[in-house]
Every structure is written in structure tokens, then in C-alpha cells.
C-alpha positions as CSV (number, residue, x, y, z in Angstrom):
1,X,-77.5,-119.5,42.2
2,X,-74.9,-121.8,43.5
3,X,-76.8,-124.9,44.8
4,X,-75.9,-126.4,47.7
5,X,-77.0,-130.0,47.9
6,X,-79.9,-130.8,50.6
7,X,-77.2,-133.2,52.5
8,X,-74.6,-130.3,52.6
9,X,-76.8,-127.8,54.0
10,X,-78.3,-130.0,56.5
11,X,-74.5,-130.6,58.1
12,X,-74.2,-126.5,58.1
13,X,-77.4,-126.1,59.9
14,X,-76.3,-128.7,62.5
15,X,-72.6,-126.4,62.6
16,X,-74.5,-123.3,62.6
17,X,-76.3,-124.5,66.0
18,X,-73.4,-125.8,67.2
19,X,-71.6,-122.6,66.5
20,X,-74.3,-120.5,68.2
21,X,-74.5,-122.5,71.8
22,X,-70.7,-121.6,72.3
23,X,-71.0,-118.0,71.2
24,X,-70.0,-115.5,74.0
25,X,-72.6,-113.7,76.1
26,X,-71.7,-110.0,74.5
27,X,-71.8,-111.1,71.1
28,X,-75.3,-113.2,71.3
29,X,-76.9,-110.5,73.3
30,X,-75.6,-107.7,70.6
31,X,-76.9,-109.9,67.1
32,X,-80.0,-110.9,68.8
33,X,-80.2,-107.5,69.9
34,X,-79.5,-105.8,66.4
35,X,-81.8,-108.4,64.4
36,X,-84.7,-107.8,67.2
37,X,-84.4,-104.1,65.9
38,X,-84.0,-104.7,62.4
39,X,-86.7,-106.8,62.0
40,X,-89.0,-104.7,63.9
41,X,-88.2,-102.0,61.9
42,X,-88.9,-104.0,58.5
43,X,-92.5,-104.4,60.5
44,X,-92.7,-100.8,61.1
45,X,-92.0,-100.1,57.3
46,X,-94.5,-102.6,55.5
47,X,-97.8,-101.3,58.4
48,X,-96.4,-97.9,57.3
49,X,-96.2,-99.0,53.2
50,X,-100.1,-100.8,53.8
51,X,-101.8,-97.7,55.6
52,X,-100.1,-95.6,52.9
53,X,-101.0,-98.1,49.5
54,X,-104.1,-99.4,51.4
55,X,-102.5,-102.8,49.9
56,X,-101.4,-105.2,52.7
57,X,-99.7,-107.1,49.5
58,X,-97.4,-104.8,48.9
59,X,-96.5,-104.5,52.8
60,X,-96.0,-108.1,53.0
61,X,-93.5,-108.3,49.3
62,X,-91.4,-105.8,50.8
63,X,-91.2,-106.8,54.3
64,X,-88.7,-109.5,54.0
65,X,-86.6,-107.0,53.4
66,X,-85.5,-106.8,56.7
67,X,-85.1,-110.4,57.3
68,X,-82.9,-110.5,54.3
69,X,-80.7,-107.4,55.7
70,X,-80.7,-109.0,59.5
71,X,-79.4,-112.9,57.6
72,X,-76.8,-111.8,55.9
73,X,-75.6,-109.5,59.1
74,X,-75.2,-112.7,60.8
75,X,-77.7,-111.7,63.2
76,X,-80.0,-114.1,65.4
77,X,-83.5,-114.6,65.8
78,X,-85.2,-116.4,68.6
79,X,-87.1,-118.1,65.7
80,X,-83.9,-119.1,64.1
81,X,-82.1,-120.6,67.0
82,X,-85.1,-122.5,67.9
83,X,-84.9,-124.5,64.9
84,X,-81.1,-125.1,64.3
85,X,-79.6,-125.2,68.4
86,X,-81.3,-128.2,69.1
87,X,-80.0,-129.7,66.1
88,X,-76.3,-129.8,67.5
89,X,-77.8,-131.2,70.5
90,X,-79.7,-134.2,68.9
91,X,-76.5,-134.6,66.9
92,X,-74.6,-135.3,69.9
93,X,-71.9,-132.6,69.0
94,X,-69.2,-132.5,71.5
95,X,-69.9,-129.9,74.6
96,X,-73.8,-129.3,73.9
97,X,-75.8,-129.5,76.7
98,X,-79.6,-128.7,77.1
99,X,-78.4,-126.1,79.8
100,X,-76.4,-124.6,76.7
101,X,-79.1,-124.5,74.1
102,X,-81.4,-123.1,76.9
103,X,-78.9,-120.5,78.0
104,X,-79.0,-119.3,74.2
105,X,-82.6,-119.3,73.7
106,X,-82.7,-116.7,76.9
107,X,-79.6,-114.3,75.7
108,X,-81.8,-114.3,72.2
109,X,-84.8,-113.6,73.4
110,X,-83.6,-111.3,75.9
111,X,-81.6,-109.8,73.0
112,X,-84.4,-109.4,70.6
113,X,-86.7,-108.1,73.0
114,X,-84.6,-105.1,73.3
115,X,-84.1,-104.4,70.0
116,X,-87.5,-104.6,69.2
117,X,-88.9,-102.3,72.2
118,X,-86.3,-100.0,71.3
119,X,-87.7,-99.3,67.7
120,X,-91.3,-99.7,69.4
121,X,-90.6,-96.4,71.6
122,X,-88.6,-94.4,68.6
123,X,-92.0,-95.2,66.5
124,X,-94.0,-94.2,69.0
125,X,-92.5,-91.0,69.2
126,X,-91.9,-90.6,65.6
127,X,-96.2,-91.2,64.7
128,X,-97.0,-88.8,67.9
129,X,-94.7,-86.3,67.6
130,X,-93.1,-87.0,71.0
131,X,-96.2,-87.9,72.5
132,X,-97.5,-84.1,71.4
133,X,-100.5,-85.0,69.9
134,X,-102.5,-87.9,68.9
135,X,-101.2,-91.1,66.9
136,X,-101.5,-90.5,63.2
137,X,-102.9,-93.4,60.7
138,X,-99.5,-96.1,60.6
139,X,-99.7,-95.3,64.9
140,X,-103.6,-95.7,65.0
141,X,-103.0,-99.0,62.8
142,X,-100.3,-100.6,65.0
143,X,-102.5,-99.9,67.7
144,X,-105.5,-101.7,66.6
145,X,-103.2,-104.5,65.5
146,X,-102.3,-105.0,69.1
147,X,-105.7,-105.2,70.2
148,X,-107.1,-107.7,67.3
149,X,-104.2,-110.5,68.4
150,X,-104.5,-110.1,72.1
151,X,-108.7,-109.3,73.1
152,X,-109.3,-110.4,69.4
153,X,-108.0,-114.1,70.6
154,X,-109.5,-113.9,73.9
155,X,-113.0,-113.0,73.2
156,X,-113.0,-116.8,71.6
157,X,-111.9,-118.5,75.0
158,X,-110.0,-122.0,74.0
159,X,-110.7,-121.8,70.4
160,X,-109.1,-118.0,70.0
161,X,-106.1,-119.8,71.7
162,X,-106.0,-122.8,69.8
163,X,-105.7,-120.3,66.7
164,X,-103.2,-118.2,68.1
165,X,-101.0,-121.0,68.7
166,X,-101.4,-122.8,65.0
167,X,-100.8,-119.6,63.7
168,X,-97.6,-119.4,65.4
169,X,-96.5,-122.7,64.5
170,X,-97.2,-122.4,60.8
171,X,-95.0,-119.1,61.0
172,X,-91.7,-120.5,61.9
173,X,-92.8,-123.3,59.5
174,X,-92.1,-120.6,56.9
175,X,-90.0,-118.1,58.7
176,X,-87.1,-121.3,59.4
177,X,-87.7,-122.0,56.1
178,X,-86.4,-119.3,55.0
179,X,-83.5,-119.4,57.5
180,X,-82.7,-122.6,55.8
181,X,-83.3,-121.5,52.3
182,X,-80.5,-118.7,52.5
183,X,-78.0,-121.9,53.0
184,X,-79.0,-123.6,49.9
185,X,-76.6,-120.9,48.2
186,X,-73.4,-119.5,48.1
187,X,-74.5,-116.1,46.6
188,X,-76.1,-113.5,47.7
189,X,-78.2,-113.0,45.6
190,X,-78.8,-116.8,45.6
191,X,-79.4,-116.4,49.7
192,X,-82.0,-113.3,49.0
193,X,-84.5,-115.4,46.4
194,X,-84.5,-118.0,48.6
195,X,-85.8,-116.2,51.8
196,X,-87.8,-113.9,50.2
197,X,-90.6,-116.3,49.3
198,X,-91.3,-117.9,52.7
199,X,-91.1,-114.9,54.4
200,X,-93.8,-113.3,52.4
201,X,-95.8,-116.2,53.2
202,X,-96.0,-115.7,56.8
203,X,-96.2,-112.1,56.8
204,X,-99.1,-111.7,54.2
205,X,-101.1,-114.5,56.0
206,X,-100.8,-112.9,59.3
207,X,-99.1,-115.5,61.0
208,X,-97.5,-115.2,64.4
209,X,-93.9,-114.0,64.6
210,X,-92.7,-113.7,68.4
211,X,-89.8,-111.2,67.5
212,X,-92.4,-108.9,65.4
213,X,-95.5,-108.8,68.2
214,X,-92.2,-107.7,70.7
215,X,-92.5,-104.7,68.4
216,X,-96.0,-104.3,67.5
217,X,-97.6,-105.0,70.9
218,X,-95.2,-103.0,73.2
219,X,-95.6,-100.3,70.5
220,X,-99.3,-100.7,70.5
221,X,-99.6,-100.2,74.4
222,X,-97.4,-97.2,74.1
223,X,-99.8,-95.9,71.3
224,X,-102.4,-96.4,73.7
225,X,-103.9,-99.5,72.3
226,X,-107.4,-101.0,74.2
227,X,-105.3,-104.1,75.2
228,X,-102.7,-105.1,78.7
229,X,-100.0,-105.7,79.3
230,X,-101.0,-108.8,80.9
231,X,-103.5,-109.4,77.6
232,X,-100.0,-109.5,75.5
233,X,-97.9,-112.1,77.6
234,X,-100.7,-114.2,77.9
235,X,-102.9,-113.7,74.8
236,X,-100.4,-113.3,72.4
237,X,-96.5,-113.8,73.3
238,X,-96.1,-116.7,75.3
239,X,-98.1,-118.5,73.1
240,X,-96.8,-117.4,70.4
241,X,-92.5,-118.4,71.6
242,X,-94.3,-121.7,72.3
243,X,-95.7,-122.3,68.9
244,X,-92.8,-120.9,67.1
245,X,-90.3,-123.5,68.7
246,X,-92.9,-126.7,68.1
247,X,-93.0,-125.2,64.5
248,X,-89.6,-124.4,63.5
249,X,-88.2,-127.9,65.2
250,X,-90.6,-129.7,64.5
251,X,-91.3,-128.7,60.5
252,X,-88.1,-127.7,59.5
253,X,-85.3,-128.7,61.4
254,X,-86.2,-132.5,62.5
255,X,-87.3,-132.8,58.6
256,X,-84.6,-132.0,57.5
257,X,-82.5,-133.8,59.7
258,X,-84.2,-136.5,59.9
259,X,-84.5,-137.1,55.9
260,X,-81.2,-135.6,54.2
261,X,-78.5,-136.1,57.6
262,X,-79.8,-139.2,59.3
263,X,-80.7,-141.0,56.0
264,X,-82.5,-144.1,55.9
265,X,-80.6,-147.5,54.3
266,X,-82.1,-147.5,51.0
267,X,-84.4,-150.7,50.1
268,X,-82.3,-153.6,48.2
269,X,-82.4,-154.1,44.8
270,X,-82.4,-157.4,43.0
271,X,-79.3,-157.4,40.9
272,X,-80.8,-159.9,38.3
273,X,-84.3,-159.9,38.5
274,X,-86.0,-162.8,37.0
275,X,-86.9,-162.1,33.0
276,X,-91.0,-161.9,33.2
277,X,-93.1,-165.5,32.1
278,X,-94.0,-165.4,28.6
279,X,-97.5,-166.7,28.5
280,X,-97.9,-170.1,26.1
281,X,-99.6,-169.9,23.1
């Protein structure tokens, strides 16, 4: 698999953040806009494998499919630049600014946005025919997805939003996770194991991914879901950037380095420690 030590990838997540804040315009907006796509696609596929199997299990193990495929593109997530960007900023790296992480957060989300509405509308033609007839069974799912995680929440006031937003947290607990797995290894295959796992995680538990609802909610509405617009920004994707960042930083990439780049002094050891007191007889 071709380990790479904790302390090792911890300096290449602070260089891969670095990397990413000085990263032309063109080229952020086009691999944020490809993984957007990609991802939403992989979404597409695993509602379309569940209706089909009526086994959300076997949706979930193949999903990360598509996060594995955006990776080792070199494509960006929102969900992955929240986690490693403000790394090179706590580490002080030459040039990094708050105005620069923040100016990459909005070319990514921009980016993935696009990507992902753009595989919402093809879908939407693709499980309607062009809009000739009604939505068939993955269409009719993806809509009733939309309404569950926007009204669902809502009907449950503060506590529906309190969910929503721990939901999302725990999601780029796994989904950075994963980001940070696939630079444990030098392979590929190496890279793939390691994402796989806690990317199954999150999609199987049905937490909240902010790159997947730009697919599955704009798709929904265009399927003619029972949900708003308005119901989605609030309800659902506002939340949901929000909880992704506190998770992703907060879980992952402040643990990390925290623990195995800032590393505490270890405690001193006594050289010659005193023999223990045999008792008298």
C-alpha cells in the first residue's frame, strides 16, 4: 500500500492547501466544476442502483466510486478545501490570506454548483424523457429525496435544524477523512481502499453532503418535487456548507494538525529511575 507516515501526510495536506489558495481562477473554477459533476453523477448512479436492487447498501458501496474517480482527477470539492485551505493559513505559509482562502471557497462552490446542476438537468431529462412524460421510479425517488431533507427538517422547527446541521458535520467528518486517507499512500490502489471506507460511511448513513444536495435538490425541483426553492437554501444547503466546514476543520484537519504537525514536547523521562525498596524481612 505504500504507507505514508501520519507526520508526512499532515505537511502535504498543509501544501495541498497552500497549493490550492494560489491556483488561477480558470483552473479552480474548471476542477471544482468537473468534481461537482462527477460526484453528482456518482449520486445519480447509486439512487438509480437502490430503486433498481431496492438495497440502499449496495447504492452506498458503490457510490464512492465517483469520489475515487473525481481524487485522483485532481479535482476539488468544497468539502475538501474546507478542511485543508485553512490549514496553510493557520500554518502561516507565506502569501495566505483569509481574503485568499475565502476567494477559493467561492470559485469552489461556484464551481461545483455548476457541475452539479448540470448533471441535475441532463437527469432530469434523461428519467422524463425530455420532460415528455411523467418521472419514472429513480426520478420519482430523487424527488421525494428532496422533499424529506428540506419540509422533512422543517416540520421539526429547531430540532429538524439542529439535525440537519449535525448531520452535516459528521459528513465531512468522514467525507475529509477520506480526502486525507487517499494521502496516506503512494498507490493507487493504496489511495482507492483508503477513501472507499469513509465515504461509504456517510453515504449509507444519510449524512449531509453540500456538493450532492446541489444535485439532488435542484434535480428534485426540476422533477417537480413538493419542496422551494427557498425550502432548499434555507432548509437544507446553507446549513448544510455551514456544518460541513465546522466538520471537516474541526474533525479532521485541526486533529490532525494539531496532533502529528504541531506536536507536543514529549513528557521527560527519568534516565535512572531509582531501583524499587525491597521490603525487610
Amino acid at each position: 500500500m505504500s504507507y505514508v507516515a501520519p507526520a508526512d501526510f499532515a505537511r502535504k495536506m498543509i501544501d495541498a492547501g497552500e497549493a490550492k489558495v494560489f491556483m488561477s481562477a480558470k483552473d479552480t473554477l474548471i476542477r471544482a466544476y468537473m468534481a461537482g459533476a462527477i460526484l453528482a453523477l456518482a449520486a445519480a448512479f447509486a439512487v438509480t442502483v437502490t430503486v433498481n436492487t431496492g438495497n440502499p447498501l449496495i447504492g452506498a458501496l458503490l457510490f464512492p466510486v465517483g469520489f475515487c474517480m473525481l481524487y485522483l482527477l485532481g479535482f476539488d470539492l468544497l468539502t475538501g478545501v474546507f478542511t485543508l485551505v485553512p490549514l496553510a493559513l493557520i500554518d502561516k505559509r507565506r502569501g495566505v490570506t483569509p481574503r485568499g482562502m475565502l476567494r477559493n471557497w467561492g470559485l469552489v462552490f461556484a464551481g461545483n454548483f455548476a457541475g452539479a446542476f448540470t448533471v441535475a438537468v441532463f437527469m432530469a431529462i434523461i428519467v422524463t424523457f425530455g420532460w415528455s412524460e411523467a418521472p419514472n421510479a429513480v426520478g420519482e425517488k430523487i424527488g421525494h429525496i428532496g422533499e424529506g431533507r428540506t419540509v422533512g427538517y422543517a416540520a421539526h422547527g429547531a430540532a429538524g435544524m439542529l439535525t440537519l446541521f449535525v448531520r452535516a458535520v459528521m459528513c465531512n467528518w468522514m467525507v475529509s477523512t477520506g480526502v486525507v486517507a487517499a494521502m496516506m499512500s503512494t498507490s493507487v490502489s493504496g489511495k482507492i481502499m483508503a477513501m472507499w471506507m469513509p465515504i461509504l460511511i456517510f453515504f449509507y448513513m444519510g449524512f449531509e453532503h453540500s456538493i450532492v444536495n446541489m444535485f439532488l435538490f435542484p434535480a428534485g425541483l426540476l422533477l417537480g418535487g413538493n419542496f422551494t426553492v427557498l425550502d432548499y437554501l434555507i432548509w437544507n444547503e446553507i446549513p448544510t456548507v455551514i456544518g460541513n466546514l465546522v466538520g471537516g476543520l474541526t474533525f479532521v484537519g485541526a486533529m490532525i494538525y494539531a496532533t502529528h504537525h504541531k506536536t507536543s514536547p514529549e513528557l521527560d523521562r527519568d534516565p535512572d529511575p531509582a531501583p524499587l525498596a525491597v521490603p525487610a524481612e
